[in-house]
Wavefront OBJ file of the C-alpha trace (Angstrom):
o trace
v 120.061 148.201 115.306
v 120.509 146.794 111.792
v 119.052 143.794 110.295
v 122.581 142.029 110.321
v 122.691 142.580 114.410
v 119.674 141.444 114.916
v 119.566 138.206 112.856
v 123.110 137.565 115.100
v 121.225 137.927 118.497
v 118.138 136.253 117.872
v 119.840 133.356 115.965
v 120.237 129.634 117.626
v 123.476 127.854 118.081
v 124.357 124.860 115.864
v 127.376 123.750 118.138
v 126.677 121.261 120.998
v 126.814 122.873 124.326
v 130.029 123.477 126.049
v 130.651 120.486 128.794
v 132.686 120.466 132.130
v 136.285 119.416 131.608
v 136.763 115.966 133.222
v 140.363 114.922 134.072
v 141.395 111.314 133.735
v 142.413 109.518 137.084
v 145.964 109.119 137.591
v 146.681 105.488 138.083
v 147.843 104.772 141.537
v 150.156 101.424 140.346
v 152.111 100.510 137.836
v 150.440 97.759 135.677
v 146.948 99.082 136.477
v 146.338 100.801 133.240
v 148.090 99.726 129.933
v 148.098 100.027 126.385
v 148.209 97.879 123.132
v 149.236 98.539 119.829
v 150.418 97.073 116.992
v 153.276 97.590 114.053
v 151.879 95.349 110.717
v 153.677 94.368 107.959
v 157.594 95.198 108.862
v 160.225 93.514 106.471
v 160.074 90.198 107.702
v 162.794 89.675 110.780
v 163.336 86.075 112.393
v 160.114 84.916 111.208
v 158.570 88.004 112.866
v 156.633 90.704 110.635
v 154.652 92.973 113.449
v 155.751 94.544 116.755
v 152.983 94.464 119.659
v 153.576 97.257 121.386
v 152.858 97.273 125.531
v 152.636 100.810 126.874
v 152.261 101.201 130.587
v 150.634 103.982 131.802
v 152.585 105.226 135.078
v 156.023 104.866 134.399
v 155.854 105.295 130.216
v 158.075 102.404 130.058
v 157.313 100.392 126.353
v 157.599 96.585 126.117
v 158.343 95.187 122.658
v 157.179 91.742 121.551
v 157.806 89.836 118.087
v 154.666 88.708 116.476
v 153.171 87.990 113.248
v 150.312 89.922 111.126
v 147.517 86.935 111.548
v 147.195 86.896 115.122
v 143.961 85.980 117.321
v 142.309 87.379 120.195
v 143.875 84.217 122.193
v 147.627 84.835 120.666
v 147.776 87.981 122.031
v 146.527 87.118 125.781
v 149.584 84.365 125.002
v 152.103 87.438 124.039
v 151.267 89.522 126.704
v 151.475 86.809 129.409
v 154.885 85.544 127.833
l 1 2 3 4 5 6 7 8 9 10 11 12 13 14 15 16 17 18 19 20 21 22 23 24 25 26 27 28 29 30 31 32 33 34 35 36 37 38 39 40 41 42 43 44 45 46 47 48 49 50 51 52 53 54 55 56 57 58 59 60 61 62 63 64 65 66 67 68 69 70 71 72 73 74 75 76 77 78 79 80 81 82
């Protein structure tokens, strides 16, 4: 056995250890999981410039809603529920 084998054997791992593969639960309604997003700073468009994108989950089906760049936590919940 050569130095170069040996050194490989004997040497310790720098990677984390390998975890068990988790799958993520299918949601069993529509509406039950979501997703946000946003499109900033779009050519200005009836006094719109972003896009809030509304992703659900199940059915893949994206809703589309007119909104501007400043928007707070509390114009959003507005969007959405509008």
């Amino acid at each position: 056995m050569s130095i170069c084998d040996l050194y490989l054997c004997t040497k310790s791992s720098r990677k984390p250890p390998v975890r068990e593969f988790h799958f993520i639960p299918i949601p069993d309604a529509q509406w039950n999981t979501l997703s946000i997003d946003f499109v900033i700073e779009l050519p200005e468009s009836f006094g719109y410039n972003t896009v809030m994108m509304v992703v659900n989950s199940v059915s893949k089906r994206v809703y589309f809603i007119p909104a501007y760049t400043i928007v707070t936590a509390g114009g959003v919940a507005k969007l959405f529920l509008h």
